[in-house]
C-alpha positions as CSV (number, residue, x, y, z in Angstrom):
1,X,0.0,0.0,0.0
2,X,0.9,3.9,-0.7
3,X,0.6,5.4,2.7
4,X,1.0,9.7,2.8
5,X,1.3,11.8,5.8
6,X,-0.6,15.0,6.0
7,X,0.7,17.2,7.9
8,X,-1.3,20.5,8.4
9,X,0.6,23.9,9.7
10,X,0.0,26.8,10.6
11,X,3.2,29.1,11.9
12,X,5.6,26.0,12.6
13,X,8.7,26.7,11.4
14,X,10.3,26.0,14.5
15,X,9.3,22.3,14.2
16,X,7.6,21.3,11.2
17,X,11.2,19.9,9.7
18,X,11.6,17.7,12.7
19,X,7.9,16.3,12.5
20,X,8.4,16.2,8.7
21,X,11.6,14.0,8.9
22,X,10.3,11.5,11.7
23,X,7.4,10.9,9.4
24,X,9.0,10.1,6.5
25,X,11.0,7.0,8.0
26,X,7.6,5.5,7.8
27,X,5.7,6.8,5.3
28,X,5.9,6.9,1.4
29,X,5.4,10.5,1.1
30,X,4.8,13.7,3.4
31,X,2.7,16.4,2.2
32,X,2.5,19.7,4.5
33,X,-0.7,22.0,4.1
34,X,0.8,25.8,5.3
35,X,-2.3,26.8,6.1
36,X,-1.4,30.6,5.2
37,X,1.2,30.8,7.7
38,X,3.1,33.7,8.1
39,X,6.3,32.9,9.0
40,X,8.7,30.2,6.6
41,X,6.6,27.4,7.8
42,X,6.0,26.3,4.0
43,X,9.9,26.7,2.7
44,X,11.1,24.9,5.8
45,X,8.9,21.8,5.5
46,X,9.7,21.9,1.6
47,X,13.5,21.9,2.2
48,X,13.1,18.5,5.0
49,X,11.3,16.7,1.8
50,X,7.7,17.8,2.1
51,X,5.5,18.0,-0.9
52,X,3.8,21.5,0.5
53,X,0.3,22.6,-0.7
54,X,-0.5,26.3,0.2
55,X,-3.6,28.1,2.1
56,X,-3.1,31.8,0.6
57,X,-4.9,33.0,3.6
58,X,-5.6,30.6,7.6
59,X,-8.6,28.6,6.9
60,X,-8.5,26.6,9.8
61,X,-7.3,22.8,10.8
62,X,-10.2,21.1,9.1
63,X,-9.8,22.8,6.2
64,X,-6.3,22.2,5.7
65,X,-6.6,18.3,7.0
66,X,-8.8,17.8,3.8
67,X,-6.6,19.9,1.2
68,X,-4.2,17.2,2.2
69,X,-5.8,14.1,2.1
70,X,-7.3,15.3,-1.4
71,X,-3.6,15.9,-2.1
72,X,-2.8,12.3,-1.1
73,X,-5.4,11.1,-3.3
74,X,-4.1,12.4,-6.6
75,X,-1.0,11.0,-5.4
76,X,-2.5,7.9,-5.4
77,X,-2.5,7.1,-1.6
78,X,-3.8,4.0,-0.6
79,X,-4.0,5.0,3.5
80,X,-3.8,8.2,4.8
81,X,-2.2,9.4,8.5
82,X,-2.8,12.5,9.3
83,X,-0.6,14.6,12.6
84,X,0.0,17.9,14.0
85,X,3.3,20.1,13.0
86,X,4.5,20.8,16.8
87,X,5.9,17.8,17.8
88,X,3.1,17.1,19.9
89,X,2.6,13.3,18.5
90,X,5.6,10.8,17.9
91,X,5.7,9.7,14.6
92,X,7.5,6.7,16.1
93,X,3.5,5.9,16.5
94,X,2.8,5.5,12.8
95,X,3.5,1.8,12.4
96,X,1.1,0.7,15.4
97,X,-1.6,3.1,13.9
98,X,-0.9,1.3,10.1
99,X,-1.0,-2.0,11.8
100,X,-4.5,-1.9,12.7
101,X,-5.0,-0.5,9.0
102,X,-3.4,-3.0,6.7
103,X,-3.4,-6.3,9.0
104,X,-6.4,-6.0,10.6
105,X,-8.9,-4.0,8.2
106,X,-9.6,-1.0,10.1
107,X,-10.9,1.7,8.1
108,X,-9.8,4.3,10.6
109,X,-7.1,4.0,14.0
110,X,-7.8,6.9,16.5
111,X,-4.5,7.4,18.5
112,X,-5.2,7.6,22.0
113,X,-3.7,9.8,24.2
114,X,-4.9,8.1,27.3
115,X,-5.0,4.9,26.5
116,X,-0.9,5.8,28.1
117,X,0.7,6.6,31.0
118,X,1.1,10.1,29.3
119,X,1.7,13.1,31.5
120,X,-1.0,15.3,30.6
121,X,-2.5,18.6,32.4
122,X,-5.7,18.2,34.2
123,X,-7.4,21.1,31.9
124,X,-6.3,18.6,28.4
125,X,-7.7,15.6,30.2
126,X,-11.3,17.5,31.2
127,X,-11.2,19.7,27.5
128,X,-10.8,15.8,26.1
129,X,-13.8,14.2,28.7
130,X,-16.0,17.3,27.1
131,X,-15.0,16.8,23.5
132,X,-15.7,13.0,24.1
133,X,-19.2,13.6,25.1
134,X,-20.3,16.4,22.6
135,X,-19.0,14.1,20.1
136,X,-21.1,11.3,21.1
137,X,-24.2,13.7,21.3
138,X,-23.9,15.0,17.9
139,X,-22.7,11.1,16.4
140,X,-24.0,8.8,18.4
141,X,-20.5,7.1,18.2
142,X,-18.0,6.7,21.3
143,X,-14.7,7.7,20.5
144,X,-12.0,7.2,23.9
145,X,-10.2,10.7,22.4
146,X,-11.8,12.1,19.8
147,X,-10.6,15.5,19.8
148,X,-6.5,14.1,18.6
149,X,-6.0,14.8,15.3
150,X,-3.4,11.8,15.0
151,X,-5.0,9.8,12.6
152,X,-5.0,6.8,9.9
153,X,-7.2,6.3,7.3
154,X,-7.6,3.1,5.3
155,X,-8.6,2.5,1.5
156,X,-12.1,2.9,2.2
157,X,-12.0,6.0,4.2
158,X,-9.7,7.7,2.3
159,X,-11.9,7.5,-1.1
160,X,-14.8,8.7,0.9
161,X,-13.9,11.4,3.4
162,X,-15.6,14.7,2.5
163,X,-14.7,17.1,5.5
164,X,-17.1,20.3,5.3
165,X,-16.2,22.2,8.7
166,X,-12.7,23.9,8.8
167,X,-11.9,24.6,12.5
168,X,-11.0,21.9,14.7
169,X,-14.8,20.6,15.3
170,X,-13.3,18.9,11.7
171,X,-12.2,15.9,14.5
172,X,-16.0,15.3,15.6
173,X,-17.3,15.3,11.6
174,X,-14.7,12.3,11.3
175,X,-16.3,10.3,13.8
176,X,-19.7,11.3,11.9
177,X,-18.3,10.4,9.1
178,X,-17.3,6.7,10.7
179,X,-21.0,6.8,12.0
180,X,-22.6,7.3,8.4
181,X,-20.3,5.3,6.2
182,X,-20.3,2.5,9.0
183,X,-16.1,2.6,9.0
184,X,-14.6,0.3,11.4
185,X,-12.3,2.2,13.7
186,X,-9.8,1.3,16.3
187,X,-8.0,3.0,19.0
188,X,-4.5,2.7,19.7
189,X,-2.4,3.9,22.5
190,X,0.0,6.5,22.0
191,X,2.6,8.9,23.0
192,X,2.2,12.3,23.5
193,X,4.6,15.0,24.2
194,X,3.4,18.5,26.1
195,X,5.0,21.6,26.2
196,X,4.6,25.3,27.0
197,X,4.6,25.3,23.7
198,X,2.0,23.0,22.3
199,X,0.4,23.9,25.6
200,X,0.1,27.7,24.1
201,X,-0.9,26.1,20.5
202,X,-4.2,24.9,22.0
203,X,-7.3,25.9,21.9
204,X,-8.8,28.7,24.4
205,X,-11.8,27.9,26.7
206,X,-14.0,30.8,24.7
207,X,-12.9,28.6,21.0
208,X,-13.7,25.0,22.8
209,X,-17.1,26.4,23.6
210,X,-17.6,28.1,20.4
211,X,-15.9,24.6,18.4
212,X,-18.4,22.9,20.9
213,X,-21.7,24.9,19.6
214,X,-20.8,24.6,16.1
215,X,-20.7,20.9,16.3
216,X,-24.3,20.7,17.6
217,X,-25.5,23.4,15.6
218,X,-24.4,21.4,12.9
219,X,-25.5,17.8,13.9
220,X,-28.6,19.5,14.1
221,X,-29.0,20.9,10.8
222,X,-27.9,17.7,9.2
């Protein structure tokens, strides 16, 4: 199989060659979505070996999560992982997530954040509980951490994805988009690394809320 990495950005020079380089080890190809960054977040992830697609202006994580998996499938991409630019997953993590792809016919593998003895602050874990559970609301379907854009994506899924919302409620329209195509997912433990910095990268209380009405308001309208 032709597995790709997306890899969406947004202002990551400081670590999108890192990320980019870990990926590749395990992938076929990388592509990077600078989602109209402005600093050199685009010509640094080009110069590590990254196929870059460009946002001219920020339209959000969703957004640039489907520009790349759309990207991926002109290239021909068979499965599809998809993680963040700051260093906050460990590509090292990619096999385990593939595994449950290729050997075991998953059509998507959630990486779980929890499912290790991960140190993470007590705000992540309760911002993750409420994610979990306005997820379910709106799809019906239980995911253990929804909200982690680490991702893979088998055959199936990746020939019918069709992400609408481009903020990061984009992670609760995948697990809708499990629930309607009837995907079979998995969850798999994995690392994850926390920083000031990815701490800072987060989202606010005031954009969880609003993230958090626009799912409903859109599970509703559906």
């Amino acid at each position: 199989m032709r597995t790709i990495a997306v890899i969406p950005a947004y202002n990551e020079a400081s670590r999108v060659a890192r990320v980019v380089a870990d990926a590749a080890k395990f992938v076929d190809r990388v592509i990077v979505v600078d989602d109209g960054s402005s600093d050199a977040t685009g010509d640094i992830a080009e110069k590590a070996g990254a196929l870059v697609l460009r946002h001219v202006e920020n339209c959000g994580a969703g957004a640039a999560t489907m520009t790349g998996i759309a990207g991926a499938r002109l290239l021909g991409a068979d499965t599809v992982v998809t993680l963040d630019a700051d260093e906050q997953h460990s590509p090292d993590d990619i096999p385990a997530l593939l595994e449950r792809i290729t050997r075991e016919g998953f059509d998507v593998a959630f990486a779980n954040r929890f499912g290790r003895r991960n140190r993470i602050p007590g705000i992540r874990r309760f911002f993750n509980a409420v994610g979990n559970i306005i997820t379910f609301i709106a799809t019906g379907k239980w995911v253990s951490d929804s909200q982690c854009g680490f991702k893979a994506f088998g055959p199936r899924a990746v020939a019918e994805i069709d992400l609408k919302m481009s903020g990061y409620e984009f992670c609760t329209e995948i697990v809708r988009e499990c629930a309607q195509h009837g995907w079979k997912t998995a969850d798999v433990p994995a690392k994850v690394l926390y920083s000031e910095y990815t701490l800072a990268k987060g989202q606010s209380f005031a954009n969880g809320v609003r993230t958090a009405l626009r799912i409903l308001l859109r599970s509703f309208m559906r």
